[in-house]
N, C-alpha and C positions, 0 to 999 in steps of 0.2 A: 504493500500500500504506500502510496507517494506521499508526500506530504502535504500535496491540494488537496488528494483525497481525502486526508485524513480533516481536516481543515474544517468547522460548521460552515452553514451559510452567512451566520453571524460574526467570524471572524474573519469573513472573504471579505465582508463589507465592512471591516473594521480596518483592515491592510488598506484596501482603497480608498476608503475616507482619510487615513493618516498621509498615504502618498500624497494623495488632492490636495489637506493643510500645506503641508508640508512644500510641494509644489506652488502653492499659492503667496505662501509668504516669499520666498524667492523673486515672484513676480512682481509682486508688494516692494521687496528691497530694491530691485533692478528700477523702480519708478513708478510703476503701470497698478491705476488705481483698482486693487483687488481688496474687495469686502468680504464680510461671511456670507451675503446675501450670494455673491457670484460661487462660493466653494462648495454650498447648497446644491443650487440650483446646475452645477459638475458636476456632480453626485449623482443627485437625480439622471440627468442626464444617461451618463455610463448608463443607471442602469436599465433604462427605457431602450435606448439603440441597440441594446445588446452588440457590442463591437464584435470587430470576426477579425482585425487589421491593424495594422500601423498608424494608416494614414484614417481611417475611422476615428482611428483615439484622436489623430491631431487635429482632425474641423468638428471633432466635439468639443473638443475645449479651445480652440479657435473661436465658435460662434460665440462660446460663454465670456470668454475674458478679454479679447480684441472688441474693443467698441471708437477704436481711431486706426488712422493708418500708420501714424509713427508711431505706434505701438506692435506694430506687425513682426520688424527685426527681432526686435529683443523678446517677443512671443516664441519666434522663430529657433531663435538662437538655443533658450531654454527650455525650450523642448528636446532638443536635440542632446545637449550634454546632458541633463538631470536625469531623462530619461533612458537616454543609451548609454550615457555614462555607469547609471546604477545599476542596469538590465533590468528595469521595471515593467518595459513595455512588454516581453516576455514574458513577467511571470502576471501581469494584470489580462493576458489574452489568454494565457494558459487557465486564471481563474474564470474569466467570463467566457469563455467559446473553447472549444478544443479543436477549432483550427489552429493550425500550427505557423506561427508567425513568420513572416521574410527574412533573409538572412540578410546579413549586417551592410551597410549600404557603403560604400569608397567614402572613405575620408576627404573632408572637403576643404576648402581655406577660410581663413580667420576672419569672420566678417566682424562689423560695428555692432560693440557692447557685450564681445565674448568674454574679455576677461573681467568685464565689469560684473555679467553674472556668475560667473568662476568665483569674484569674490563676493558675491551675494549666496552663493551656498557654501561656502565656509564660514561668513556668519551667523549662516540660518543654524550648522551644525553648531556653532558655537553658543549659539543662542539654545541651541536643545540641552548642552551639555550644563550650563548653570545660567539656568532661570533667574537666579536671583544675585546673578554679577554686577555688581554698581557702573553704571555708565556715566564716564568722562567727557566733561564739556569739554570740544577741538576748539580751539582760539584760531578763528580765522585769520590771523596773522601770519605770514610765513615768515621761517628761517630763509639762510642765505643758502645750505643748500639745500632746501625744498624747492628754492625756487629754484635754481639750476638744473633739479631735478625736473619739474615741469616746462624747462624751457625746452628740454634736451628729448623728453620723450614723444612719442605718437599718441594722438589723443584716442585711436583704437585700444591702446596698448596699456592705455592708463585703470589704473584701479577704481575700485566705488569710490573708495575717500578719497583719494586723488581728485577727482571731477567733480567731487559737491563740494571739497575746498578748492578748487580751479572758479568753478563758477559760480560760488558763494562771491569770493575777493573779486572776481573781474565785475559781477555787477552791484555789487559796493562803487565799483569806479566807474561810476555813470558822467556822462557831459553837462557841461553845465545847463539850467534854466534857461539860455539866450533866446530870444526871438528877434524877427527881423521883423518888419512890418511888407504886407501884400497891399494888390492894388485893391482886393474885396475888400468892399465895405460891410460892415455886420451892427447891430443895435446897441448902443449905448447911454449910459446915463449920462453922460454928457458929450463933449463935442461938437461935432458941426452938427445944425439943425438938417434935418431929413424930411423935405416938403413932401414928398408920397405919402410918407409914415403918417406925418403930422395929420395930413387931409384927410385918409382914411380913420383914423382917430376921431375926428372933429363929426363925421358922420353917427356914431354913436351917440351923440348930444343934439342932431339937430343941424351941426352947424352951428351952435349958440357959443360953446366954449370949444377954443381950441387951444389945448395941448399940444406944446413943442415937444417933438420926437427928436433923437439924436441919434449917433450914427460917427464910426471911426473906423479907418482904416484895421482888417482882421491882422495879427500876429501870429505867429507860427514858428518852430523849430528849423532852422537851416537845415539841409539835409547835409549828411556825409556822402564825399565821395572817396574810396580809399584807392590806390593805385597802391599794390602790391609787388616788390621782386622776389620772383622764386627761385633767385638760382642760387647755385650750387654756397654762397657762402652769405644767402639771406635765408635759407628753406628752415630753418630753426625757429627764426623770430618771426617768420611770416606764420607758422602754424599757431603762435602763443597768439599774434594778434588776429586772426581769422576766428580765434575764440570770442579774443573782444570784442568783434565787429557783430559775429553772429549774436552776442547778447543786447546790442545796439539796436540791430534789427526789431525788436518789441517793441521800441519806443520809439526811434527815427526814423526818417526814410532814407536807408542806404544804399548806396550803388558800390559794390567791391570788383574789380578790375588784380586779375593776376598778369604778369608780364614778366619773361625770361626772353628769350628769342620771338616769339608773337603776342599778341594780346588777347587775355581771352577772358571773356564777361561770367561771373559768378554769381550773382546779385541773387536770382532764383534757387540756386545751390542754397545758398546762405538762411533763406526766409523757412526749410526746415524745422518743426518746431525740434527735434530731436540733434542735440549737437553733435555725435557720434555719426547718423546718418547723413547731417549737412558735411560734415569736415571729409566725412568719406569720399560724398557727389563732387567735392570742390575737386581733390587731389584724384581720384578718376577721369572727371573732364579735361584735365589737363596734362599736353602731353610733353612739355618740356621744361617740367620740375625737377629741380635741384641741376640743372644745366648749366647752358651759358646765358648770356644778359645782350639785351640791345635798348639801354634804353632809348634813345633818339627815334630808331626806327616804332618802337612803343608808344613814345607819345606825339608821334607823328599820325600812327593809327587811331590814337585816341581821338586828336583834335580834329582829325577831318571826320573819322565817323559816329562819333558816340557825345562829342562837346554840346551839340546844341538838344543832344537828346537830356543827358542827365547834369548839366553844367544851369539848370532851370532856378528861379527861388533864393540868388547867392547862397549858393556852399560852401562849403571847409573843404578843399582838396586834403586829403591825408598823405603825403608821397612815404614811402618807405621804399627807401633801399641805400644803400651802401655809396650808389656816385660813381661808381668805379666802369668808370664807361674807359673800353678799350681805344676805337676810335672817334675821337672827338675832332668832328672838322670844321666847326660852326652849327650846326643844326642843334646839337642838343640845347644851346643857348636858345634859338632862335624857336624852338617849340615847348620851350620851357617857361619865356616870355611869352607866347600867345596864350597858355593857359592858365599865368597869371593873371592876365588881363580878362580870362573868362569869369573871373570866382571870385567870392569875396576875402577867401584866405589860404595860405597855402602854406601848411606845416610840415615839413621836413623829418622823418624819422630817419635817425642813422645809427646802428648798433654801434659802430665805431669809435663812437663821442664814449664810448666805456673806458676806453684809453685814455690816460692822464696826459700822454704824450702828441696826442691828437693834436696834426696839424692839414692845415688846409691847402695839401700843396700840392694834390693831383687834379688832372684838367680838367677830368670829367665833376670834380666837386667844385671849383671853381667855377665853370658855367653854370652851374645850375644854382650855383650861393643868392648873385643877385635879385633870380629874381622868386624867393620864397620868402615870407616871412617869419617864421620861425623856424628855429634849425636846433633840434632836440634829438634824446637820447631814447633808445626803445628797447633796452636789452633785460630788465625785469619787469617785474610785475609795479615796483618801486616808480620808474622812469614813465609808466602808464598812470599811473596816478596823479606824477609830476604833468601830465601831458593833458587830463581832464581838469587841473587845478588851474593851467596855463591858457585853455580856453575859456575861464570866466573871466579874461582879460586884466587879471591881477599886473601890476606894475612892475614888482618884483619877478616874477617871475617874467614876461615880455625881455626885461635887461638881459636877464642871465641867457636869453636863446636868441638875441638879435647876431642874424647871420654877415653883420655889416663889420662884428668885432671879431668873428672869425677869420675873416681878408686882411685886415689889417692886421693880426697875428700872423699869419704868412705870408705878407709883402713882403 
């Protein structure tokens, strides 16, 4: 007699109910909002389909716990380790049907949020093993090598706590409040008088009393544009701040622009509510990361086809890259100037400035000094802070990145 056999029906259903918790907190930790109401209503489930399959089990509990689509991967993903991982799928077909299950399927490659849920079931086990473990408040603060360590790694590749302190600190360092004013006009309590309003108004009385309506020009967030370098000696810092941008995205209207040897549009990658599956779509789309660099030719592209699309509203151009243009013949100057003149401000990221010894003596830094307005540092999490602090127009900070005293240090 096996040990199913031997098994009540009571404790079939007592294994699969624990697996189902069990599997459900996992999902719970990995992000994906799972109740007792959804571990129920699994349950139930199983045992109404009566499964015969693999793939039965996985669009029964598909239907029940996917209710978005960035919720799909990391559905996808833990399914696949918890359960093949633990050989559960085999013994929960071998309890429910005595078909005899599919053998083991080719190992596959590492998608977005594997090892995130890798460590969401070695908390859940650690979480089984003492219940009544005190838990430690994380000081969202980092060290100097935490951050290092988050500069340097894949954001596929990063842990649970990694990423909720990743994206705790980065959207702590939000942009400032600024608004711009538009040409829309919208209602006010004061301002200029609004004869439409007003007249409409006056018709509720008669005509007898008229009440002055006002009326002010609407205000609004600039939007961000970022122009990002991916090559070979920016692909580090470009991935820490493609996290910043993507948390931007909730709140402004972003346009992000990758460029090594061509240029190429990410903005839709970006607007992913899932950061693992945006950072995935960006570095997929793109096929010459961690390469070589052209910026001229880059923002030659930019300005003839994408300026008058997302250059709308004055924005903040974000530039990030290093400067390190190989051949400099005049052009990088001369398209670095027109799209100054497009926007209301243009920040300079350069990891480089982390050097004490940094000087401004190569040509491709050089053309491109005059015409940005600030010329900052972007190599932690520290210099991104410096960077949100330095767009609410503070004074102090304006002195310390005026790109005028960096020339004049290497005349």
């Amino acid at each position: 007699m096996t040990e199913h056999e031997a098994a009540s029906p009571s404790d079939k259903r007592g294994k699969i109910t624990e697996n189902l918790v069990h599997f459900a907190r996992i999902l719970r930790k990995a992000g994906m909002p799972i109740g007792p109401a959804s571990v129920v209503d699994a349950v139930e489930a199983v045992e109404i389909s009566g499964l015969s399959s693999r793939d039965d089990l996985y669009w029964t509990f598909h239907a029940v716990f996917v209710r978005k689509r960035e919720h799909k991967p990391l559905f996808d993903e833990a399914f696949r380790i918890y359960w093949k991982t633990h050989g559960l799928v085999e013994k929960m077909l071998a309890i429910l049907s005595p078909v005899a299950p599919s053998g083991p399927r080719e190992p596959e490659p590492p998608k977005a949020g594997q090892t995130r849920l890798s460590q969401a079931f070695e908390a859940n086990k650690q979480r089984t093993a003492t219940q009544a473990a005190p838990q430690l408040e994380v000081d969202a603060r980092f060290t100097v090598s935490e951050r290092e360590v988050l500069q340097k790694k894949d954001f596929a590749q990063m842990t649970a706590e990694e990423i909720a302190k990743a994206r705790h600190a980065l959207r702590m360092m939000t942009l400032p409040l600024d608004k711009v004013p538009t040409r829309r006009l919208v209602a006010a309590s004061r301002g200029r008088v609004d004869p439409r309003r007003s007249l409409r108004a006056s018709l509720r009385s008669g005509g007898d009393i008229i009440e002055l309506r006002h009326r002010r020009r609407a205000q609004v967030h600039p939007p961000i544009v970022a122009l990002c370098d991916i090559s070979g000696s920016m692909s580090q810092y470009t991935r820490l701040l493609l996290h910043f941008l993507h948390a931007l995205t909730e709140k402004r209207r972003v346009h992000t622009f990758l460029f090594g040897t061509r240029l190429t549009n990410i903005t839709r990658a970006l607007e992913m509510k899932d950061p693992d599956e945006a950072l995935m779509a960006c570095t997929s789309g793109v096929e010459d990361w961690s390469g070589g660099t052209r910026i001229a030719q880059s923002l030659h592209e930019f300005n003839r086809k994408w300026s008058r699309r997302v250059l709308s509203g004055g924005p903040i151009v974000l530039f990030i890259s290093d400067g390190l243009e190989r051949q400099e013949d005049g052009q990088l100057s001369t398209e670095m100037d027109r799209l100054h003149r497009s926007c209301r401000r243009v920040v300079w990221l350069n990891p480089l400035l982390r050097f004490e010894g940094f000087e401004a003596k190569a040509r491709g830094i050089r053309a491109l000094l005059p015409h940005v307005d600030d010329f900052r540092a972007v190599h932690s999490l520290d210099a991104v802070s410096d960077l949100c602090k330095a767009l609410d127009g503070s004074t102090g900070f304006a002195k310390q990145s005026d790109p005028r005293l960096w020339l004049e240090r290497s005349a």
